[in-house]
KOLDODO-619698 format. One record per residue (C-alpha): x, y, z. Coordinates in nm, 2 decimals, decimal comma, always signed. Last residue first. Layout:
% KOLDODO-619698
DODO; xx; yy; zz
DODO; X; Y; Z
...
END
This chain:
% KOLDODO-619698
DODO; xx; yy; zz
DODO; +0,20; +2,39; +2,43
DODO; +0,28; +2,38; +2,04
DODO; +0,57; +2,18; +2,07
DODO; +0,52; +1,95; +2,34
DODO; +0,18; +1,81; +2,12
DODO; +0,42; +1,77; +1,85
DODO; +0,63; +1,53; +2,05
DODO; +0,30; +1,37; +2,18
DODO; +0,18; +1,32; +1,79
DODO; +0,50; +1,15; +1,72
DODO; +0,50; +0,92; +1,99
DODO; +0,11; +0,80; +1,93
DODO; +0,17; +0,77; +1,57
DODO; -0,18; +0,88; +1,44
DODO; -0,12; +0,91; +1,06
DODO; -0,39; +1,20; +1,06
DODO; -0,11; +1,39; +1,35
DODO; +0,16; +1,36; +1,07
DODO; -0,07; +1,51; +0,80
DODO; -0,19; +1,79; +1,05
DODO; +0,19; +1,86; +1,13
DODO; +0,28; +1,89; +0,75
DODO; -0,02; +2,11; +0,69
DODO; +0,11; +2,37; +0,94
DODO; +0,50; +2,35; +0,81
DODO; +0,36; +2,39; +0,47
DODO; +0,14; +2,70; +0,59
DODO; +0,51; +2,83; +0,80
DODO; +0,71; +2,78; +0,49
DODO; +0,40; +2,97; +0,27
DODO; +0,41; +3,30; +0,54
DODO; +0,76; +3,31; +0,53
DODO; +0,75; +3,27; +0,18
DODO; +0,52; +3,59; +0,17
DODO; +0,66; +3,78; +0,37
DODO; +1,00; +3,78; +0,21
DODO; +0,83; +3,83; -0,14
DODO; +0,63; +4,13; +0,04
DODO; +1,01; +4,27; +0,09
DODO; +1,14; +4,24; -0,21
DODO; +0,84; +4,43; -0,33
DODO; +0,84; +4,69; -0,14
DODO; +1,27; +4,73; -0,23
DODO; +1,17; +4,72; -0,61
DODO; +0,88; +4,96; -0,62
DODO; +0,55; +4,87; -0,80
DODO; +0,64; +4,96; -1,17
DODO; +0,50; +5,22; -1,30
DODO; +0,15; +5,33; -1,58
DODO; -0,10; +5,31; -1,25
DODO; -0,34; +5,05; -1,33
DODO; -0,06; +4,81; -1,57
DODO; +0,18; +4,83; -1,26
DODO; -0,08; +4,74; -1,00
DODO; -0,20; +4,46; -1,26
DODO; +0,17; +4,38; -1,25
DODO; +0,23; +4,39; -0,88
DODO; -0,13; +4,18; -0,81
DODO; -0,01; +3,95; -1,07
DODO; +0,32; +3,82; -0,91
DODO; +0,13; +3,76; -0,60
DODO; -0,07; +3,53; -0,78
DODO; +0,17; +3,33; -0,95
DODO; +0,29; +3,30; -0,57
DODO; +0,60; +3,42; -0,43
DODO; +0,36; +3,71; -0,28
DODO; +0,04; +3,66; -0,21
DODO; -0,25; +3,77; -0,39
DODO; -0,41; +3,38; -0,46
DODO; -0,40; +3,26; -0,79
DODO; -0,17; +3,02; -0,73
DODO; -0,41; +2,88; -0,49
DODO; -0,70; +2,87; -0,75
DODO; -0,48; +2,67; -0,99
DODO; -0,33; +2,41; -0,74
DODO; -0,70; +2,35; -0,60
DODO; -0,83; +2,29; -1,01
DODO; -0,53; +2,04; -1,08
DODO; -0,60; +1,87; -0,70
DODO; -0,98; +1,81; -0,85
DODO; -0,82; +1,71; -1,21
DODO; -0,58; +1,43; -1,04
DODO; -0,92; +1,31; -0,81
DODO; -1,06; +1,28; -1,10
DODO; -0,77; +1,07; -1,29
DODO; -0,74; +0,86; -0,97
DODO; -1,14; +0,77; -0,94
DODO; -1,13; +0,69; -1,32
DODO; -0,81; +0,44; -1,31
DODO; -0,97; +0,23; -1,08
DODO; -1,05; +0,20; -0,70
DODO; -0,67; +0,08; -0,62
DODO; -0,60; +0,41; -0,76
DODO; -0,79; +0,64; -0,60
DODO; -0,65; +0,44; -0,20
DODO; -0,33; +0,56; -0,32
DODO; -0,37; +0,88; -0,43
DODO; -0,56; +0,98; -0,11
DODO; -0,29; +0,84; +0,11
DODO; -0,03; +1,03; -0,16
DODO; -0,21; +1,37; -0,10
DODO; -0,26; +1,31; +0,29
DODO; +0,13; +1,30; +0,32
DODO; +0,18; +1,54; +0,07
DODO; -0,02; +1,81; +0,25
DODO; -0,41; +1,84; +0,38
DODO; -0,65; +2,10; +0,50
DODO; -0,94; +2,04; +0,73
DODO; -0,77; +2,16; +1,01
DODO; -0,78; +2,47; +0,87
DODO; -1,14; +2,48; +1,03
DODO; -1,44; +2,54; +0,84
DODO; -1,70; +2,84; +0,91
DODO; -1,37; +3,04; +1,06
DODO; -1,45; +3,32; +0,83
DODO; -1,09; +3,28; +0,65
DODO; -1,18; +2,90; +0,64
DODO; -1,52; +3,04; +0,50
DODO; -1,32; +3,23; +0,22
DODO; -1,14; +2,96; +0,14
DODO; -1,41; +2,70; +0,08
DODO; -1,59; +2,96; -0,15
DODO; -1,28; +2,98; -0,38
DODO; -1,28; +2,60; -0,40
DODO; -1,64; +2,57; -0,44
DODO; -1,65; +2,82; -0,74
DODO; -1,37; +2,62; -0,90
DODO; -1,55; +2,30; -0,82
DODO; -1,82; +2,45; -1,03
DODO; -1,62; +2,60; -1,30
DODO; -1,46; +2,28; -1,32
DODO; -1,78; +2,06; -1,34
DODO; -1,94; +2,32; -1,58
DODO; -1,63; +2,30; -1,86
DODO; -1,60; +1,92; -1,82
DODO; -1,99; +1,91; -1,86
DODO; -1,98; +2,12; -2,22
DODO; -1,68; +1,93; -2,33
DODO; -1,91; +1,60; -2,27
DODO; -2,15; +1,72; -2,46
DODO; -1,93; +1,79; -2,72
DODO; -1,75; +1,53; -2,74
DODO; -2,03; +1,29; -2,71
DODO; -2,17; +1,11; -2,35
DODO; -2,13; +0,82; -2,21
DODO; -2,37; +0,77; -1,89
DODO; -2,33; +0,43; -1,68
DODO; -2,64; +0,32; -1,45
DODO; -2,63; +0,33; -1,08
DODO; -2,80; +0,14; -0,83
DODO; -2,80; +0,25; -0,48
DODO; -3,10; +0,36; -0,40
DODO; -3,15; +0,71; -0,40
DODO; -3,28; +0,89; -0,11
DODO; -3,64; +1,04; -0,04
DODO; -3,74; +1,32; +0,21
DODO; -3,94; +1,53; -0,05
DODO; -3,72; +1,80; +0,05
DODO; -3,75; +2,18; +0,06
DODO; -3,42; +2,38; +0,19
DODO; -3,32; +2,49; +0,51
DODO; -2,92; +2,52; +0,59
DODO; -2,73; +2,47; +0,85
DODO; -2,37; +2,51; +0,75
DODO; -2,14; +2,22; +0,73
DODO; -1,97; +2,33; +0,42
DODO; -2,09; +2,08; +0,23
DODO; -2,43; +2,17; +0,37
DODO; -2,62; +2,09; +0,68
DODO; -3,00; +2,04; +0,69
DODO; -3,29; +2,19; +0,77
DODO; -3,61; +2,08; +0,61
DODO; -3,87; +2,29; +0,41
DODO; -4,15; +2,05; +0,31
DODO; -4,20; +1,92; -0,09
DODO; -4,59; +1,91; -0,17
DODO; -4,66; +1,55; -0,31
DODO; -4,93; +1,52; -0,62
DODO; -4,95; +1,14; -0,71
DODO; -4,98; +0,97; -1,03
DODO; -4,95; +0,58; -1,08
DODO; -4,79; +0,34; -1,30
DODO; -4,71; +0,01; -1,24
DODO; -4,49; -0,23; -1,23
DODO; -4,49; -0,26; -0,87
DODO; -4,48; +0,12; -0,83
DODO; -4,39; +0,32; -1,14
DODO; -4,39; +0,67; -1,03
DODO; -4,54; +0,95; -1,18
DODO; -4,51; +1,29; -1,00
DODO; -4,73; +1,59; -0,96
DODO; -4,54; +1,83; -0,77
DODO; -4,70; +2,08; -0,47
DODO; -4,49; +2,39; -0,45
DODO; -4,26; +2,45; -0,15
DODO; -4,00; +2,65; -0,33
DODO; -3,97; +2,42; -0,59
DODO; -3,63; +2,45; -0,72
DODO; -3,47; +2,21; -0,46
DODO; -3,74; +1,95; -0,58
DODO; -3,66; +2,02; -0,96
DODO; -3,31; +2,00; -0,86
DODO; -3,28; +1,68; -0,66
DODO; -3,51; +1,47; -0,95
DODO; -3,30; +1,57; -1,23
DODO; -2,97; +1,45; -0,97
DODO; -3,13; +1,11; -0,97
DODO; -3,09; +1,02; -1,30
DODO; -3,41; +0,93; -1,53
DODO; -3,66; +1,20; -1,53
DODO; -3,93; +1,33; -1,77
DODO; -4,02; +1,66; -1,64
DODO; -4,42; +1,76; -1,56
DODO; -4,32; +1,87; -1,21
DODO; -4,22; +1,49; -1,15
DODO; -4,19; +1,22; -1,42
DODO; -4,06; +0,89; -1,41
DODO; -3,99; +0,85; -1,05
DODO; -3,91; +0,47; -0,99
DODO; -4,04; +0,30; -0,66
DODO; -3,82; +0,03; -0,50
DODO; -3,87; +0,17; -0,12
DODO; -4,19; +0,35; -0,09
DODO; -4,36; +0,65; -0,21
DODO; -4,75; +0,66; -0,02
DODO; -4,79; +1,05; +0,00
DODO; -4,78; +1,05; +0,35
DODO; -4,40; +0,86; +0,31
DODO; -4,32; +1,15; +0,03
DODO; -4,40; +1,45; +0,25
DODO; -4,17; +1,33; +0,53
DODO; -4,25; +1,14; +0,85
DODO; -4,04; +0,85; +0,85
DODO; -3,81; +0,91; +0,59
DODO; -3,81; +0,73; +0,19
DODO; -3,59; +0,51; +0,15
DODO; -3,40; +0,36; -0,17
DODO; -3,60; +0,57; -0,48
DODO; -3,53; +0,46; -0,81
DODO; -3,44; +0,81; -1,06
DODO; -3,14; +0,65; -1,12
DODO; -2,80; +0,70; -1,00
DODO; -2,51; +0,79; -1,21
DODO; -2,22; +0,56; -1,32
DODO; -1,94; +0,81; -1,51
DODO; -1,88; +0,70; -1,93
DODO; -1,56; +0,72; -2,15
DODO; -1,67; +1,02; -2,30
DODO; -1,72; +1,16; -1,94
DODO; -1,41; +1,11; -1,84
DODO; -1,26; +1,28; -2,15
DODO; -1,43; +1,56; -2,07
DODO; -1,31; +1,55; -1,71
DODO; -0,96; +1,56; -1,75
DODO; -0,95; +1,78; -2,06
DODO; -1,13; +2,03; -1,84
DODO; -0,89; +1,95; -1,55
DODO; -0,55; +2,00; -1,76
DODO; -0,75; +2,34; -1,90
DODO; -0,78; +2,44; -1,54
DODO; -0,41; +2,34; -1,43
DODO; -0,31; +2,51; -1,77
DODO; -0,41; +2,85; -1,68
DODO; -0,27; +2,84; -1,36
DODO; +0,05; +2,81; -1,52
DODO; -0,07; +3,06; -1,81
DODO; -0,15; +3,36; -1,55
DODO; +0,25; +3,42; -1,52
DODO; +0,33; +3,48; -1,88
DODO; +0,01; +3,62; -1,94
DODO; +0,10; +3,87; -1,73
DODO; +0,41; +3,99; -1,81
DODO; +0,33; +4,01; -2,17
DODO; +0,05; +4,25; -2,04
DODO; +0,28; +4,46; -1,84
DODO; +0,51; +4,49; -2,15
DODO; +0,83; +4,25; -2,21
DODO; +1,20; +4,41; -2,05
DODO; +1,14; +4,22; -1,75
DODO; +1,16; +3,86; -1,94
DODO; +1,43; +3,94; -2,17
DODO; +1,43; +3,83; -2,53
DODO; +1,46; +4,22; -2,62
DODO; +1,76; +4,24; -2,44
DODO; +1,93; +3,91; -2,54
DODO; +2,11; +4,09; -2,84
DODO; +2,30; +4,34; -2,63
DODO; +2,40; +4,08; -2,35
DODO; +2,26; +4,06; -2,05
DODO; +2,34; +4,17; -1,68
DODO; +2,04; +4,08; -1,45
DODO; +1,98; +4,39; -1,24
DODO; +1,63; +4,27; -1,17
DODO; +1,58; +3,93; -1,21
DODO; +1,34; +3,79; -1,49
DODO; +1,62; +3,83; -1,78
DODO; +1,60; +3,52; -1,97
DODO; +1,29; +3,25; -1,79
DODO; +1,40; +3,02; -1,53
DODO; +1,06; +2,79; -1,52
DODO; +0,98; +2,59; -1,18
DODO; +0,88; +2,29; -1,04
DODO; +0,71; +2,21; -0,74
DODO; +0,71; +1,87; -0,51
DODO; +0,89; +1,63; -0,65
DODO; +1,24; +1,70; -0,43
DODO; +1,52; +1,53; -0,63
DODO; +1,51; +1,74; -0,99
DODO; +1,42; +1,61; -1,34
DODO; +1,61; +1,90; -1,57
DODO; +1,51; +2,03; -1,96
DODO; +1,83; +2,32; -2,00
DODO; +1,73; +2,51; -2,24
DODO; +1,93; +2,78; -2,53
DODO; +1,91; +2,50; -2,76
DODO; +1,80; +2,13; -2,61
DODO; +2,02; +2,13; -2,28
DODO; +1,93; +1,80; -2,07
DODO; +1,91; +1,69; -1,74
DODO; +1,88; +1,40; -1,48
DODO; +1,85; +1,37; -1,11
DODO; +1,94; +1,73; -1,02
DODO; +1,96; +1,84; -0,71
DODO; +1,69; +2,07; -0,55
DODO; +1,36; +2,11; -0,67
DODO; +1,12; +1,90; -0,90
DODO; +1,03; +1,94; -1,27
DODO; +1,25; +2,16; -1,43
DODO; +1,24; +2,38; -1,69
DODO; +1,61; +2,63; -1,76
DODO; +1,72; +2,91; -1,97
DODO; +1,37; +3,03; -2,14
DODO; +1,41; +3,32; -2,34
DODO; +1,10; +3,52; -2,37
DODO; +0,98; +3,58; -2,73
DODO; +0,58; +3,58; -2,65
DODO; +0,53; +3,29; -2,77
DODO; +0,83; +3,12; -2,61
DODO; +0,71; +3,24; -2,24
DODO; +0,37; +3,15; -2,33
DODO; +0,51; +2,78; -2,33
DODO; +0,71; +2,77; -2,08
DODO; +0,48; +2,90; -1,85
DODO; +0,17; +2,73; -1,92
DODO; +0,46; +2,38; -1,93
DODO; +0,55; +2,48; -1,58
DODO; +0,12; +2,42; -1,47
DODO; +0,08; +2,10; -1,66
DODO; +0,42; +1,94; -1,57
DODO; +0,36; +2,03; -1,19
DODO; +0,02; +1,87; -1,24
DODO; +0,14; +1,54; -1,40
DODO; +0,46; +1,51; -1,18
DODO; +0,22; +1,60; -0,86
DODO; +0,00; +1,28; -0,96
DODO; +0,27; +1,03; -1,11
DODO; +0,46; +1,08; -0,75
DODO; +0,19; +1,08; -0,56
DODO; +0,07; +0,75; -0,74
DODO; +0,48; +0,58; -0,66
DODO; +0,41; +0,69; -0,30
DODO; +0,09; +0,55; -0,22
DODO; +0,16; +0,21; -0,44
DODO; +0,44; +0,18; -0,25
DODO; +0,25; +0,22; +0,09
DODO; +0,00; +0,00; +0,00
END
């Protein structure tokens, strides 16, 4: 288990890392940036390459990458001819799309994650209902166990996630529905009740619920190209959008940072994906693809984000954000991402509940 853990991290972050360096890289060339060195990994080097004026490098420590582009250090001397192929010497808008294409790519890698997913076919649940709860509107109303909606609110139905958002989008309106109930059908109207309940995010929520579940078969959906390009491009917008939300309520204190996971987590996870299948792995790849994007994105400094923030600055106010504030930020900010990577280490180690490890970090931190 534990070599399988490590060798699926491994193909994981090289995947992502790849994705995300290659967004650099390759904007860097079309906008006529010289690029002196892409690795994958930190540290020494493992193997290496030059191919023309770069160096192609596998590095020790898997966990980042990075692009040396011509010229993206201040005071950097360069030759005469190399000027123009300099990184700091591009516009603002060069700049930035420069640094925006790494995150870039980690969505596109998800969008071509889950499109092709879904050509090759997800198992969704069918409209057959498992349980219905003691006391809700679909028990009075004489739904049972082994019933199959057909049509509610006047909408044929066949996957379980139809029937969820016509009764979410109710408000409290009686539906007419047709079930099939021991082979046959029958219509009945059932008025969804307002229910409280707690969302992903743990929140208490009231929403209007028939007070069925799914049973638990599932039937495999395949769809076409485009079809499935349209899904792949609304699942990652909409783990995108849950991402950005997550953060913000962990900055609320709605859910706790204890929540979050490093490598050690990553490669558990990994792990136990790929003994469920190919499939299971390659999603969870393209959720971690969509996470890496959005926290890059974020406006602190080291990160692509961070990087941004300066050049929009720049690009708002016609200068260059000052070279000694912005030495300083970058100092900040990898203090601030050394201490997070220190913070998720320590969760991961605690998860792993080694009883002498956990008591040397519970010595620690008081």
């Amino acid at each position: 288990m534990i070599g399988i853990s490590i060798i699926s991290v491994i193909v994981l972050l090289g995947v992502l890392i790849f994705a995300h360096e290659l967004g650099h890289f390759l904007m860097a060339k079309r906008a006529g940036v010289g690029v002196l060195k892409f690795s994958l990994g930190f540290g020494p080097r493992i193997l290496g390459r030059k191919i023309g004026e770069t160096e192609y490098l596998l590095s020790l420590i898997p966990l980042g990458g990075y692009v040396k582009l011509l010229g993206e250090s201040p005071g950097e001397e360069l030759a005469a001819e190399d000027q123009k192929r300099s990184f700091l010497t591009q516009t603002v808008w060069k700049r930035i799309a420069i640094v925006a294409a790494g995150p870039v790519f980690n969505l596109l890698l998800a969008l071509t994650i889950f499109t092709l997913v879904n050509m090759t076919g997800l198992p969704v649940l069918t409209a057959e209902v498992g349980m219905t709860h003691p006391g809700s509107a679909a028990m009075e109303s004489g739904i049972k166990a082994g019933d199959r909606i057909m049509v509610i609110g006047g909408k044929a139905v066949t996957k379980w996630d139809e029937i969820s958002e016509i009764i979410s989008k109710s408000n409290g309106m009686p539906l007419l529905i047709t079930v099939q109930s021991d082979g046959l059908p029958r219509e009945i109207t059932v008025t969804p009740k307002a229910m409280k309940s707690r969302n992903l995010f743990g929140e208490e929520v009231e929403s209007y619920k028939l007070g069925i579940s799914p049973s638990s078969h599932t039937v495999i959906q395949r769809r076409n190209p485009l079809s499935a390009f349209g899904e792949g491009i609304r699942q990652t917008w909409m783990i995108s959008k849950l991402t950005v939300i997550s953060i913000v309520k962990m900055f609320q204190g709605v859910i706790s940072p204890k929540t979050m996971g490093g490598p050690i987590l990553i490669a558990q996870i990994a792990g136990a994906q790929v003994k469920e299948g190919i499939v299971p792995f390659l999603l969870f790849m393209a959720l971690l693809s969509i996470n890496l994007a959005i926290l890059n994105l974020l406006p602190i400094p080291v990160l692509d984000g961070g990087h941004l923030l300066f050049y929009g600055i720049e690009a708002l106010t016609g200068r260059e954000v000052n070279l000694r504030w912005r030495e300083m930020a970058q100092q900040v900010g990898f203090a601030l991402l050394i201490l997070l990577m220190i913070f998720v280490f320590m969760l991961d180690i605690e998860r792993l509940n080694i009883k002498f490890i956990n008591d040397f970090i519970r010595v620690l931190t008081g």
